[in-house]
N, C-alpha and C positions, 0 to 999 in steps of 0.2 A: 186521622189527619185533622188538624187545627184547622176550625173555620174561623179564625181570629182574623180581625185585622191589621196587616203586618208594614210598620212605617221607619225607616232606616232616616235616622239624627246623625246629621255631623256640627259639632261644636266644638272648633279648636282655640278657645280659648274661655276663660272663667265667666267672662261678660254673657256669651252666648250658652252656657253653664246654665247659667242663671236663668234664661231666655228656655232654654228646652226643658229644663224642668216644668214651668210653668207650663209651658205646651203640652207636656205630657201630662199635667196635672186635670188639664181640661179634657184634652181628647179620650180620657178615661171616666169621667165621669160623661162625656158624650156619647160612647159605646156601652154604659155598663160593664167598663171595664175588659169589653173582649177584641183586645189589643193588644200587641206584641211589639217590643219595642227594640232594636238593634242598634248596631253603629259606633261611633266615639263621643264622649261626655265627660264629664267631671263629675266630681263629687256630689251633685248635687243633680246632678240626672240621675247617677247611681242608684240614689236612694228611693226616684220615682221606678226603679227598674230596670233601669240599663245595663248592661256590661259591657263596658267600652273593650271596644277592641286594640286599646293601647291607649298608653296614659295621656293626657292631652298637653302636659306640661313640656312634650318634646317640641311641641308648637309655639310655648310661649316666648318668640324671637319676635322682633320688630325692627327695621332699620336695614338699609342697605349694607352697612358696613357687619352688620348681626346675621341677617341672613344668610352670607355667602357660603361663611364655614356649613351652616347646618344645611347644604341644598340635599346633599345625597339621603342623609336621614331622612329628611322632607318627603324628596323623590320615591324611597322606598316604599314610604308610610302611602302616599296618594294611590301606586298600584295594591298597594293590600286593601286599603279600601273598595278601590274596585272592583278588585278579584271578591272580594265580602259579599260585594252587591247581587253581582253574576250570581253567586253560587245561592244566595238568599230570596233573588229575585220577589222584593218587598213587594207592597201595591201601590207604595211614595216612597220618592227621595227626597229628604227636608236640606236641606245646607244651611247656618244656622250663623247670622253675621260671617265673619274673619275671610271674606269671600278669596284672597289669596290664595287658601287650602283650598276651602269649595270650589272655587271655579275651576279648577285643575281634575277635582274626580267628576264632577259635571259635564266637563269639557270629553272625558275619556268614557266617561258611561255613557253619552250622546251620539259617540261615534258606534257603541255596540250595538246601538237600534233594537235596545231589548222593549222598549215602549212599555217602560215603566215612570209613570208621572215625576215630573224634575222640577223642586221648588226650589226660592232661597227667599227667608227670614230674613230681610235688613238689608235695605239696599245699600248700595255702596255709596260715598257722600260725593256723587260726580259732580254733585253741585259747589263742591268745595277744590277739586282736584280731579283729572283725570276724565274730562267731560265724555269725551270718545268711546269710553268706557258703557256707554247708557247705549250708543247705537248695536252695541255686540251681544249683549246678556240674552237676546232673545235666541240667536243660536243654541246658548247651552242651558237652558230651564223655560219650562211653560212657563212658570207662574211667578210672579212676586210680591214679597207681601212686604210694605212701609212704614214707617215707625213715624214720620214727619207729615201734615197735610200737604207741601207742595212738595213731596218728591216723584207722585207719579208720571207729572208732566213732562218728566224729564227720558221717562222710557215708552209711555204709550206712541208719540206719535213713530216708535222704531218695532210695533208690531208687539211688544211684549205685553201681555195680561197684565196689569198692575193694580194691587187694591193695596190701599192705606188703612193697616190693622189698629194704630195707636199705638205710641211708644210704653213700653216696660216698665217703666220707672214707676207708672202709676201704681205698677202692682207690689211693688216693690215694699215687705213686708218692714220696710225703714218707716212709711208712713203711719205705722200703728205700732212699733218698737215702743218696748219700756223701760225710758231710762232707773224710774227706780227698781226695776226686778236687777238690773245691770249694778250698779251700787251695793244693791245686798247683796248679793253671790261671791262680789267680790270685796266687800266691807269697805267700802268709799264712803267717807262721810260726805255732808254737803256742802263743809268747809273746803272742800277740794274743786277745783276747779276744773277737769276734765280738756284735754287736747288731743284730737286722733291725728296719727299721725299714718297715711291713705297712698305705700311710695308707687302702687301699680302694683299688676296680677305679671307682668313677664320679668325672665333672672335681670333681663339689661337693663331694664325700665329699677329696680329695686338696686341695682350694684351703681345706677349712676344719681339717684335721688336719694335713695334712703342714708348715705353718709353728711348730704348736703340739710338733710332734716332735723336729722338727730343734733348736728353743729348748732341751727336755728334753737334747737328744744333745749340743747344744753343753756344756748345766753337766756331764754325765758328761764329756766329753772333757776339760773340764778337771779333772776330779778325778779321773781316772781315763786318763792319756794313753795306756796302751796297749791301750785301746777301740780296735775297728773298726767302721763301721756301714759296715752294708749294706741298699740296699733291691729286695730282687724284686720287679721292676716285669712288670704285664701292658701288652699293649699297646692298651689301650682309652686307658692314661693315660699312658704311658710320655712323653709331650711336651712333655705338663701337668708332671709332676716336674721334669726340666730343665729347666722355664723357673724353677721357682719356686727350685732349687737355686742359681741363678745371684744370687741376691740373700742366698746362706752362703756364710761363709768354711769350714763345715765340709766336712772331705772325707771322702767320701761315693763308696763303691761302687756303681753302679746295673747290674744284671744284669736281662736277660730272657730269653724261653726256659721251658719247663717245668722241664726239668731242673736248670739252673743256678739259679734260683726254688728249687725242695726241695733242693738240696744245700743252697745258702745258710742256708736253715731249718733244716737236721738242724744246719748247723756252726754255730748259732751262742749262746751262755751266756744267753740273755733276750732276749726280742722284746716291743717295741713295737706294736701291731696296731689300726685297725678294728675293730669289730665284723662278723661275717659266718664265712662259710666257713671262710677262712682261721684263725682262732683254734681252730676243730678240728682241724686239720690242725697246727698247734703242738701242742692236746693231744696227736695220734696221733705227734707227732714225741717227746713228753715234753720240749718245749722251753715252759720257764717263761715265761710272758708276764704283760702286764694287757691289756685292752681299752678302747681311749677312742674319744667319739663326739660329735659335735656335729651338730645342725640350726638350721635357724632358727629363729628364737625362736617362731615363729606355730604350725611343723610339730611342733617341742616340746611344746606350749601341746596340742595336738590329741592325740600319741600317749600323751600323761600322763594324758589321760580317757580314750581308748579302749584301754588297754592294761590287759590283764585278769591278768599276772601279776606277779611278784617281780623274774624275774631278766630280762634280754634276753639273755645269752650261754647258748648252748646246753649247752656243759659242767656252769655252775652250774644251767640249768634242768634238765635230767638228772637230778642228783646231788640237789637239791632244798637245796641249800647252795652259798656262794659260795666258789669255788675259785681262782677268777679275779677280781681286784679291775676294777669296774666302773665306768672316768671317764666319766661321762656326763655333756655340760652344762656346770655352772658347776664340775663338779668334774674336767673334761678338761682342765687345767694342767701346767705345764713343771714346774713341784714338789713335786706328787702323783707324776707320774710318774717323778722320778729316785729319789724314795722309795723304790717298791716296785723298779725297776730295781736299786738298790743293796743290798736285801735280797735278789735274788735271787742276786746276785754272792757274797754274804756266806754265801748258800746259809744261809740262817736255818730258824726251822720254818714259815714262807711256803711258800719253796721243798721242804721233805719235804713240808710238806700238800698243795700241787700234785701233785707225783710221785704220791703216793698216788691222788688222785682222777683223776688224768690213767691209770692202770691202772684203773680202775671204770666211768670213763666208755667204753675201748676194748671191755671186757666185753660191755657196754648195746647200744655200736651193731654186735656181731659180728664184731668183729676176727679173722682167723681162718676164719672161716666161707662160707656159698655167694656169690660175687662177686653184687650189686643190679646190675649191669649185664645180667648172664649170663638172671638172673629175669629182668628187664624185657625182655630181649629176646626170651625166649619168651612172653611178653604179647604184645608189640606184631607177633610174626609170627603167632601165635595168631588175634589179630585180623585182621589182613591177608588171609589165607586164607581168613575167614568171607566176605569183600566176595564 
């Protein structure tokens, strides 16, 4: 019998992908490697050694009016989880952001009282929505771990352990990408001018922005014909893109891969983007972007009343000013966006006020400083060992 150390990862979504590979990158070289790792992942936990127990792209829904159809899928998927855990009885349970999913098998592995330790990766942004939300968490996981400096405060005084690991991004292999290994691979001269085009990791997020992108990328190609666009695709949606590519005449680069994903981004003069992750990881790159976003009108209608602050991008919420122009809605259009795209070409004072704040915001999140994976994973073996 295996005297390994055995830790059960759920990350249903790419972001959180991202986040558990990393984790598991550390917690292995903190054990010597005698560790066993289970659960659900992406392609990129995969590779650290996982075998997801089912693909995680069934998860990549977001929005009220998206969610409804897919609840039973959902529903099914949370009990297999659980029954997973039962029968595996780990020595941790991690839950890894996307806390909709996690809180659900959290909530159901809590009530088994099997007293096996119950974390979650990434607090929820109560500070933005949903404040109620921070009095509950301690019910369903001991422990949590924070990406932001002022989010503990927001659950400690309700009983819950909370320690502040450092946000991801820092690790984020965007910050050492090479744009010229990216150029030669793909024979880019340096007369080209490079644009990613970034529409989101989930189907709905890509079928309602990446038509409105490619419209903006078409009027720059024509004004501008020694534009490249490129888009680093993950692969929750990588299928969805080329299908929808096939109804442009624009041509269009599509890369996947980690690596080739941050090269892309380090090589390229302006990025198009989502909202999410990804738009830091352009700051951390110091690659100039906007952010555009759309839902459906109902989910709209809902997060316009329950949303408690200013900005939704994390850089401008940081900084407590907009650094990042924000299309959100009726203002995520093909003409807004060649606007700022073409100011950023022009390298206007657009472009130095980014550069500036995109160096403040690296500051903020510890750029530099002790690796958020390294921390968490002496947490989560910390814990481990109590069982």
């Amino acid at each position: 019998m295996s005297n390994n150390i055995k830790i059960y990862l759920i990350a249903g979504e790419p972001s959180g992908d991202a986040l558990g590979a990393r984790l598991m990158r550390a917690l292995k070289r903190k054990t010597n490697g005698k560790i066993e790792f289970f659960g659900i992942g992406g392609d990129t936990m995969e590779k650290e050694g996982l075998r997801s127990l089912f693909d995680i792209s069934e998860l990549a829904i977001m929005g009220l009016c998206e969610v409804i159809p897919s609840i039973p899928r959902v529903l099914k998927r949370i009990n297999q989880t659980v029954e997973d855990i039962v029968r595996l009885r780990p020595d941790a349970v991690v839950s890894i952001d996307s806390w909709s999913f996690g809180s659900r098998v959290q909530k159901k592995l809590r009530a088994k009282k099997l007293g096996i330790p119950q974390i979650h990766y990434v607090a929820p942004q109560v500070w933005a929505w949903k404040k109620k939300r921070a009095r509950t968490m301690h019910k369903y996981v001991d422990r949590l771990l924070t990406l932001l400096p002022q989010e503990p405060k927001y659950f400690t005084p309700y009983g819950l352990k909370t320690d502040f690991v450092g946000h991801p991004v820092i690790e984020s292999p965007v910050a050492t990408a090479d744009k010229q290994a990216f150029r030669k691979k793909y024979q880019i001269g340096e007369d080209k001018k490079i644009i990613a085009i970034l529409p989101g990791s989930r189907h709905n997020e890509v079928a309602r922005l990446l038509p409105v992108f490619l419209e903006a990328a078409q009027i720059l190609h024509t004004e501008h014909p020694e534009l490249m666009f490129v888009i680093p695709a993950v692969k929750t949606v990588v299928a969805r893109i080329r299908e929808i590519l096939k109804t442009s005449s624009l041509p269009v680069l599509v890369v996947e891969g980690e690596e080739d994903r941050h090269n892309a981004m380090c090589a390229s003069s302006a990025a198009i983007a989502a909202s999410g992750t990804v738009a830091l990881e352009l700051a951390i790159a110091e690659v100039p972007h906007i952010i555009g976003y759309r839902v459906a009108p109902l989910t709209a209608l809902m997060v316009r009343h329950l949303l408690h602050i200013q900005f939704v991008n994390l850089s401008n919420i940081l900084l407590g000013r907009e650094i990042v122009p924000e299309l959100l809605q009726e203002r995520c259009t093909p003409g807004n966006i060649v606007l700022y795209i073409n100011r950023f070409l022009k390298q206007d004072r657009l472009y130095r006020y980014q550069q500036e704040g995109f160096k403040k915001v690296q500051k903020i999140l510890g750029l530099g400083e002790q690796k958020p994976s390294e921390k968490a994973a002496d947490i989560i073996l910390e814990a481990a060992a109590r069982r």
